[in-house]
C-alpha positions in Angstrom: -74.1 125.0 184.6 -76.7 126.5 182.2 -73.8 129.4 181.5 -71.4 127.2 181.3 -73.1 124.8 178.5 -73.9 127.6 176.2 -70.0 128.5 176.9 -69.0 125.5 175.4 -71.4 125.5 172.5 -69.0 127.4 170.5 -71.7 127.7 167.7 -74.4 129.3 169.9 -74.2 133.1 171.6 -75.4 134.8 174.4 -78.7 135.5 173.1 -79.2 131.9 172.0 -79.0 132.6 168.6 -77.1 130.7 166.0 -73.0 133.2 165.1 -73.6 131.6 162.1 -76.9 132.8 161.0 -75.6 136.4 163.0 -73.2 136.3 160.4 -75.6 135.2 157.3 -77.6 138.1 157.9 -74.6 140.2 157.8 -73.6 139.2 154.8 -77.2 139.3 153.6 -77.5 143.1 154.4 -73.9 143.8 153.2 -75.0 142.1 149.7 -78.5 144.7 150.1 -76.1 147.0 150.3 -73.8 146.4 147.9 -76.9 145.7 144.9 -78.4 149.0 146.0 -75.3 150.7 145.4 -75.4 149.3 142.1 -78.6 150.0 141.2 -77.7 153.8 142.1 -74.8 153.5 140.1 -76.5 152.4 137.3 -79.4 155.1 137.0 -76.4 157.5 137.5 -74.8 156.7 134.6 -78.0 156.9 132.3 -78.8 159.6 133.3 -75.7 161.3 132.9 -75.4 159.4 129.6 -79.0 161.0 129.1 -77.6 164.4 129.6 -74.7 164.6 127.3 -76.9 163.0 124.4 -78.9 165.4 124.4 -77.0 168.3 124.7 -74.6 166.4 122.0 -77.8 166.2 120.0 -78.5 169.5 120.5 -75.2 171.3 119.5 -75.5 169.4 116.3 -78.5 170.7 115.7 -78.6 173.9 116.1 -75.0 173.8 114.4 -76.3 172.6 111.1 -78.8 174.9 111.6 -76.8 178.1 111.2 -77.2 178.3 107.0 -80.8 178.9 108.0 -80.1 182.1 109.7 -78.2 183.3 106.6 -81.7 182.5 104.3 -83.6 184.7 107.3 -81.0 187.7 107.4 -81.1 188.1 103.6 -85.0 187.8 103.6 -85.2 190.4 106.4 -82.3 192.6 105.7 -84.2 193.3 101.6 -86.9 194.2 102.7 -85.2 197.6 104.0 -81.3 197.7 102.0 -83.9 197.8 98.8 -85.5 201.0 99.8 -82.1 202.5 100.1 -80.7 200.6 96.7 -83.4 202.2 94.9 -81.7 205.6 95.9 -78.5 205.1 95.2 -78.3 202.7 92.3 -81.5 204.7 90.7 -82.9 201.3 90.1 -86.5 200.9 88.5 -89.6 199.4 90.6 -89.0 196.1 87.8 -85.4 195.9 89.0 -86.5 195.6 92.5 -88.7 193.1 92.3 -86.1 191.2 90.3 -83.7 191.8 92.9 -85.6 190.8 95.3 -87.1 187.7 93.9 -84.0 186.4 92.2 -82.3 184.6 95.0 -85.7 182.4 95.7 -85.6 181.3 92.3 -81.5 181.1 91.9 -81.9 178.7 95.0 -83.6 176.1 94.0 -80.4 175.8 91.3 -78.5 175.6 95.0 -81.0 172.7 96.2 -80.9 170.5 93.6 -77.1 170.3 93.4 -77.3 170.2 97.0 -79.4 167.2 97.5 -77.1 165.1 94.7 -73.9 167.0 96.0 -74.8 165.2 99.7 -75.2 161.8 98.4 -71.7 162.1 97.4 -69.7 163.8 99.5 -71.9 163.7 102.7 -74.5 165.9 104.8 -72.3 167.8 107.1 -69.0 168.9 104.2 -72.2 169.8 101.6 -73.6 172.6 104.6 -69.4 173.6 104.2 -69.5 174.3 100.5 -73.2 176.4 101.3 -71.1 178.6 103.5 -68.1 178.9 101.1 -70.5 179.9 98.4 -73.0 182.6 100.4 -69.6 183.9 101.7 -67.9 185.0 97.8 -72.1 186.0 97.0 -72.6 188.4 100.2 -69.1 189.9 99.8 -69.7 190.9 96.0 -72.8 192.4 97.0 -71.3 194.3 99.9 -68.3 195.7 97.5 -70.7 195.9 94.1 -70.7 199.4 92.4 -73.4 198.6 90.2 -76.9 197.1 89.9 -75.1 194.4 87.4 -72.8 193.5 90.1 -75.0 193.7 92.9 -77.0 191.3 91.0 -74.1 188.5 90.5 -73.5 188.4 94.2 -77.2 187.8 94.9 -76.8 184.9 92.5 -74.0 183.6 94.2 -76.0 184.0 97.4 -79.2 182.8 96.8 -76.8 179.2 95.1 -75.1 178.7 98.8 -78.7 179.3 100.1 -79.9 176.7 98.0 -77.4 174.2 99.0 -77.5 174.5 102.7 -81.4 175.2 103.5 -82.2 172.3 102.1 -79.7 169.9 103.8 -80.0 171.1 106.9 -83.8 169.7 107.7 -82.2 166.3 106.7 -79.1 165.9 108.4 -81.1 166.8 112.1 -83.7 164.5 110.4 -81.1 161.9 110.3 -79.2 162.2 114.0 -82.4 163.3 116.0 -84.1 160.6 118.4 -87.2 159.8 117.7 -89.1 161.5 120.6 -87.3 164.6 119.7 -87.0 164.3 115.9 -90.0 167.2 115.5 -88.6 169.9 117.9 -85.1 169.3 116.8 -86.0 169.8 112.8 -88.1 172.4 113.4 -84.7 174.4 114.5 -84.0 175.4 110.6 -87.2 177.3 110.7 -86.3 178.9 114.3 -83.3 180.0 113.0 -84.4 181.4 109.5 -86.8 183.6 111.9 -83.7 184.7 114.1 -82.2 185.6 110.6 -84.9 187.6 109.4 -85.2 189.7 112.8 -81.6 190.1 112.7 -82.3 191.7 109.3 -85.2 193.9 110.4 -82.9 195.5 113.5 -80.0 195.9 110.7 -81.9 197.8 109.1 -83.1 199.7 111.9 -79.6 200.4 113.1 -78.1 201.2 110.2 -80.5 203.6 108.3 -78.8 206.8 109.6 -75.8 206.3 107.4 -75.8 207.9 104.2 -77.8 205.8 101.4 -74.4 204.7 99.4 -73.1 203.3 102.6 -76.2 202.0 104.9 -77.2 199.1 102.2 -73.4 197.9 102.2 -73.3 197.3 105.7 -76.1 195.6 106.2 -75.3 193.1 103.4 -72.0 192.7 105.2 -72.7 191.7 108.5 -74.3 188.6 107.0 -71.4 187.1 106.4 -70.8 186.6 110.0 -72.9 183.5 110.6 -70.8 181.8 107.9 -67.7 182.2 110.0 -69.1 179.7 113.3 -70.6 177.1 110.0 -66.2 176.6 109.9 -66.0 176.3 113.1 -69.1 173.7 113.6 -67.6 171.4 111.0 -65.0 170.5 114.0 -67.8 169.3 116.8 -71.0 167.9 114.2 -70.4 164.2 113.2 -71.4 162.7 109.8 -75.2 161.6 109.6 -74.9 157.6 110.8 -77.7 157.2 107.5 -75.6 158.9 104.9 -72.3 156.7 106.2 -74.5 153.2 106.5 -75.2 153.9 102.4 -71.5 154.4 102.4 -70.9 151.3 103.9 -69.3 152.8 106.5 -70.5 150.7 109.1 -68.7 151.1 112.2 -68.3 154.7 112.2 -72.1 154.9 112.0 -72.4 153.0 115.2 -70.0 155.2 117.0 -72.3 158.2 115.7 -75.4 156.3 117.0 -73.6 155.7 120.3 -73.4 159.4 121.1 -77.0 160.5 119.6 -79.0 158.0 120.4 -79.6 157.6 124.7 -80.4 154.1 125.7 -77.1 152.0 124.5 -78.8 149.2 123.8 -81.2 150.8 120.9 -77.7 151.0 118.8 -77.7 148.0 117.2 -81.2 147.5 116.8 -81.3 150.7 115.1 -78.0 150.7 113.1 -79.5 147.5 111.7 -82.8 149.0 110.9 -81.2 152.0 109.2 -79.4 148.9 107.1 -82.6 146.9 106.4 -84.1 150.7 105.0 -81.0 151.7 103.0 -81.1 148.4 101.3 -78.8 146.4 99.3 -77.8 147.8 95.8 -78.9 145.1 93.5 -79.0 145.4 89.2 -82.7 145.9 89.2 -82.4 148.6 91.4 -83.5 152.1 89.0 -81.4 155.1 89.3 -82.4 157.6 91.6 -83.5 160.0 88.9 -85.7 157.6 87.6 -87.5 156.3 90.4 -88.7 160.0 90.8 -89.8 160.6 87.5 -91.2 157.1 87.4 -92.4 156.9 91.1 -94.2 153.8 92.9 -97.6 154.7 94.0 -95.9 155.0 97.6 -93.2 157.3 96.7 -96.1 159.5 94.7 -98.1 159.7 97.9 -94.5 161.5 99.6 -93.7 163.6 96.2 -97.3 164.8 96.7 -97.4 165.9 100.2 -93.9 166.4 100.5 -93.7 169.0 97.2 -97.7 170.5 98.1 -96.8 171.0 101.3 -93.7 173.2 101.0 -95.1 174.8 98.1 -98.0 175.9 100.2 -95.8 177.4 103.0 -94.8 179.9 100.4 -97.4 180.6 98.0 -99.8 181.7 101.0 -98.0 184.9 100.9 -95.4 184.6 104.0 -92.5 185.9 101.9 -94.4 188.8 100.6 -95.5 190.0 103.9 -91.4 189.9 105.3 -90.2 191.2 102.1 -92.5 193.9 101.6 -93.8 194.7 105.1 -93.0 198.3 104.3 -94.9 198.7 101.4 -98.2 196.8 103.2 -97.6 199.6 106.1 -97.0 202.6 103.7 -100.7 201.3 102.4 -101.7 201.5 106.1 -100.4 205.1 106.1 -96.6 205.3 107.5 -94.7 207.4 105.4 -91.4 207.6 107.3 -88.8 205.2 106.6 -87.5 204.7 109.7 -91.4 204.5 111.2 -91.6 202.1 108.9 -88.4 199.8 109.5 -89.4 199.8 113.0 -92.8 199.0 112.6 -91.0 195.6 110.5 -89.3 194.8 113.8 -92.3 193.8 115.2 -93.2 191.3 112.9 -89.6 190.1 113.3 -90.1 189.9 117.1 -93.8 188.2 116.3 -92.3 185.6 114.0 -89.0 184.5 116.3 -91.2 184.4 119.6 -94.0 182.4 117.8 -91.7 179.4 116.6 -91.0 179.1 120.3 -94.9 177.7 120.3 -93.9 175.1 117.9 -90.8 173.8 119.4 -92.8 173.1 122.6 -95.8 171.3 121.1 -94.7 169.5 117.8 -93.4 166.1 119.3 -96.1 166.3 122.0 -99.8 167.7 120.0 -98.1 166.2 117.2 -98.0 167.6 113.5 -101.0 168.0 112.1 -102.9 170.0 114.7 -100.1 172.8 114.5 -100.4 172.6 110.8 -104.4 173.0 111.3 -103.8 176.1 114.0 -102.0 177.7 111.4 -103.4 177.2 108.4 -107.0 178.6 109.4 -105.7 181.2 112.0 -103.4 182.5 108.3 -106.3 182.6 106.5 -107.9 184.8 109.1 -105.5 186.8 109.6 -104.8 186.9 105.4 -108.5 188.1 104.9 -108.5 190.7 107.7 -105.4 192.3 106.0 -107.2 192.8 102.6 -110.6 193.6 104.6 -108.5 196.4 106.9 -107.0 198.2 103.8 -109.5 197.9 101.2 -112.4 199.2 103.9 -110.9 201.8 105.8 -108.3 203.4 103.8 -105.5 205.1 105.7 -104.9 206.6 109.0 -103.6 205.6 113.0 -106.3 203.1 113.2 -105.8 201.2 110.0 -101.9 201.2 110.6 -102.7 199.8 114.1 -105.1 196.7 112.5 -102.3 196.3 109.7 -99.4 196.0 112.3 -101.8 194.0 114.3 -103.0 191.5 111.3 -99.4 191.1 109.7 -97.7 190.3 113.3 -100.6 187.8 113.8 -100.1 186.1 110.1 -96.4 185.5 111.1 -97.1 184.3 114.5 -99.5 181.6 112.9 -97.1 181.0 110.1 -94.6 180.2 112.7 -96.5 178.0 114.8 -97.4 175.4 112.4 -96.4 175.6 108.7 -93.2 177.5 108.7 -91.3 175.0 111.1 -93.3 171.9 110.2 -93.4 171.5 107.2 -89.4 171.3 107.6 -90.1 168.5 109.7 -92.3 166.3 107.4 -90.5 166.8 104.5 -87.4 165.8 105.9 -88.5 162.6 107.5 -91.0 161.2 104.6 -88.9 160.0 102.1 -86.9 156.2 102.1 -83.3 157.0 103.2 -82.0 155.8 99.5 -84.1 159.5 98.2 -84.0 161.2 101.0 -81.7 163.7 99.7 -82.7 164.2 96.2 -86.7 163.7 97.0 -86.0 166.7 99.8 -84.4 168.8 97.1 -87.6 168.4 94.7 -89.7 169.7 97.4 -87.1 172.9 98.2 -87.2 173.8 94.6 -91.1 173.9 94.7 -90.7 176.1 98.1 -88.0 178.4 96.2 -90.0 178.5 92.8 -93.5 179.8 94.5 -91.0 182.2 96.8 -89.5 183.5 94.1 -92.5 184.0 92.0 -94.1 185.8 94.8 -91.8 188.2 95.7 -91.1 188.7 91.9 -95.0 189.4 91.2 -95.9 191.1 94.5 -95.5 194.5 93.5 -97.1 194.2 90.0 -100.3 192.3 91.0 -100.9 194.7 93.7 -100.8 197.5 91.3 -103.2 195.5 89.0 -105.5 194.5 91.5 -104.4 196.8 95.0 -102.6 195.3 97.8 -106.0 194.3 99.8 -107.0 192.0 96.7 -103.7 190.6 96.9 -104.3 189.7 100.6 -107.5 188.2 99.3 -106.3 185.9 97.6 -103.4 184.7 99.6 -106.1 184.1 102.0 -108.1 181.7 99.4 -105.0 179.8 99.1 -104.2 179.6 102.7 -107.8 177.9 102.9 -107.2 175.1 100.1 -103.7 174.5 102.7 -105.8 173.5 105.3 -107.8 170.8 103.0 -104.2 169.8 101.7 -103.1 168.8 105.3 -106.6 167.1 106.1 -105.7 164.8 102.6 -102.6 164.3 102.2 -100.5 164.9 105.3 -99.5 162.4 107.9 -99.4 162.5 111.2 -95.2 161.1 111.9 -95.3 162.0 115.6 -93.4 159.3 117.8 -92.7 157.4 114.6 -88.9 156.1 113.7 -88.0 157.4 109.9 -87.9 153.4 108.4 -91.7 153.3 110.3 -92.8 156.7 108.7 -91.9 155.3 105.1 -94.4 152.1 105.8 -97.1 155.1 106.5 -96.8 155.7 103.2 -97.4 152.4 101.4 -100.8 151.7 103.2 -103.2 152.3 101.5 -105.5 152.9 104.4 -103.5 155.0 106.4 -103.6 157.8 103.7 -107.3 158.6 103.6 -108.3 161.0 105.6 -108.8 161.4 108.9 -107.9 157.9 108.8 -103.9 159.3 108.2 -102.3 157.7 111.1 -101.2 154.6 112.1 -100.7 153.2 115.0 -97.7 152.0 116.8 -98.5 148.1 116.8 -99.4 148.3 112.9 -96.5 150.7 111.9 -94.3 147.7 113.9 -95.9 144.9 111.6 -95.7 146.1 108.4 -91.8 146.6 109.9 -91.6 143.5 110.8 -93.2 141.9 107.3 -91.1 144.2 104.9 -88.5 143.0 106.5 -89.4 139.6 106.3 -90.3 139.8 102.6 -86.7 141.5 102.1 -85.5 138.6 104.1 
């Protein structure tokens, strides 16, 4: 009977438990299911989205990076052609120092044009015309029969220099992610020291040809980077910044889309890009103006922006690549191709060093590299000086020279060669960005160029330790500079990095950096004010 009564309980089983609650759970587990396989779904996709960011992100970078390696391979390739121009072109010690120094100062002519020239016609077409110009400048030096000629290309060159070096910082500046943004714009720097090694082993490997010939080539292989710059114009977008102050709207956001990871940042940054670039109105000064004329803010970025890439170059850094042969010779090398090896290794010091940098700048942050470098340059600086104007010449004073020079470069790469590419290019309000950049390039140029233009004559006047010795003073005032007047930007978006800059507070000091929550309200109140 008992059997027989659950039989005709349709809605009860064998076990005594309800089908339909059987059934429930089923569909309960099969739902478990079905959300978990959505969940994994979903993290799949971000982190695949994730991954092709970054490497998009990447290949741009390192893209608009490739002008830099043309600055690097004519700063490293010099410092040996010269000793072989000299020969052939009979050209005075005055000459070479022109010749040398010319394209620093012929750049900054590139840099300015280069900042306006980008406002116009965009970041990634103006690093197109840099390549187009170095191109006609490194071929007329290649085919030059004279010094007069040689000169003219070097012109040329040192303009497409001009124009590209300085745009470069920006544009990565502009398409970089914010927990990125330092290793990514430090790139420029990395690949101005792959330049200048590839320089130093052209030299090397070319030195056996006869002295009309050996200086040619050399000169001409640097116009093989220019080549892949045409061919990196197809993959790199336009910066989303430069197209938002076109008005350009949409075709920012699809930029954003494939550079920044987590879709739904987009609009909440496209629109914060918008809120800093501002709406055109009739009180609004020309650009010009408002950096001859600037706000207390915008003098607090001319200052560090300007001191602190004038600073990378007057503490000597271009002097020790140009003329590493001529500090060596002091040490005692006499043989030239003793002494264009010896230059590899500061080529090899100063491209493995930068690797330092790119690991620790978004994560120590920017002003302790700049720190580490600073004092460990002026170490390094004073050592030089002390090791030739003590001991005089021989195996162990070549030894401590090779050993002081590589270490000067490997601190220079570390912290202020690669950073202060990085702060300059994310100080300034997106409206300046450009032109305020290029003020700060021409200062970098105008000290490089006066450097390597003096180097040889001031050494004469006063030896080449005494030179050392007083690079070395002003590598000390450079580490006072960054304790004033340098901000820490680590972690911070560009529109958050200008508010830095008009507290007062935050610019005193040790007292330099804001934090997250304040940076966010004075956001939120600009905004509100602008509102």
């Amino acid at each position: 009977m008992g059997f027989q009564q659950h039989g005709d309980n349709g809605d009860m089983g064998l076990s005594g438990i309800p089908l339909g609650s059987k059934n429930k759970y089923k569909r309960m587990n099969s739902e478990l299911a079905e959300d978990y396989d959505d969940v994994l779904n979903q993290q799949r996709h971000i982190e695949e989205r994730r991954s092709s960011t970054r490497k998009y992100v990447l290949a741009c970078a390192i893209f608009a990076s490739l002008n830099n390696v043309l600055l690097g391979y004519d700063v490293g390739v010099m410092s040996g052609a010269v000793i072989f121009i000299k020969e052939d072109l009979k050209i005075s010690e005055v000459k070479e120092e022109f010749l040398v120094g010319i394209l620093s100062v012929v750049s900054l002519l590139g840099s300015l044009g280069g900042g306006r020239t980008s406002d116009m016609i965009g970041r990634k077409w103006t690093m197109a015309v840099a390549a187009v110009v170095f191109q006609s400048g490194a071929l007329t030096m290649t085919l030059a029969p004279s010094f007069s000629v040689l000169l003219i290309g070097r012109l040329l060159a040192g303009v497409g220099i001009g124009f590209g070096v300085v745009i470069a910082p920006i544009y990565i500046a502009e398409i970089s992610p914010n927990i990125s943004r330092g290793t990514l714009t430090s790139f420029p720097e990395i690949f101005i020291n792959i330049g200048i090694l590839l320089g130093y082993v052209s030299n090397y490997a070319f030195s056996g040809f006869s002295a009309h010939i050996n200086w040619r080539i050399m000169l001409a292989v640097g116009i093989l980077p220019s080549v892949f710059i045409g061919f990196a114009l197809f993959v790199i977008p336009e910066s989303p910044r430069w197209l938002v102050m076109q008005n350009r709207i949409e075709e920012a956001r699809q930029v954003l889309l494939k550079t920044i990871e987590n879709e739904k940042e987009v609009d909440e940054r496209l629109a914060e890009i918008q809120q800093a670039a501002g709406v055109p109105s009739k009180e609004d000064k020309p650009v010009w103006r408002e950096l001859i004329f600037p706000s207390p803010s915008l003098r607090r970025m001319l200052i560090t922006g300007c001191g602190i890439q004038c600073f990378q170059q007057i503490t000597g850094i271009d002097a020790t690549v140009y003329y590493s042969p001529e500090i060596f010779k002091a040490a005692g090398i006499k043989d030239n191709s003793k002494l264009l090896a010896a230059t590899v290794a500061v080529g090899i010091s100063k491209t493995i060093f930068i690797l330092v940098a790119i690991v620790l700048v978004d994560k120590l942050g920017r002003k302790p590299l700049l720190y580490i470098s600073t004092i460990g340059m002026t170490i390094c600086l004073f050592s030089i000086g002390a090791t030739l104007s003590i001991f005089g010449q021989g195996s162990f004073v070549i030894a401590l020279a090779i050993l002081f020079v590589c270490g000067n470069v490997a601190f220079f790469s570390v912290g202020l060669g690669p950073v202060c590419w990085v702060v300059t290019s994310e100080i300034f309000p997106l409206r300046l960005r450009a032109q305020a950049s290029s003020l700060g390039f021409v200062g970098n140029r105008l000290c490089s160029g006066l450097v390597a233009m003096s180097f040889l004559s001031v050494a004469r006047a006063i030896t080449v330790a005494g030179t050392f010795f007083v690079f070395a003073a002003i590598s000390g005032l450079a580490v006072l500079f960054v304790y004033f007047l340098v901000p820490e930007t680590k972690g911070k978006s560009l529109e958050q990095i200008e508010m830095v800059f008009q507290n007062e507070l935050a610019m005193q000091g040790s007292q330099i950096e804001l934090g997250d929550v304040e940076v966010e309200q004075l956001v939120q109140n600009k905004t509100i004010l602008t509102n």
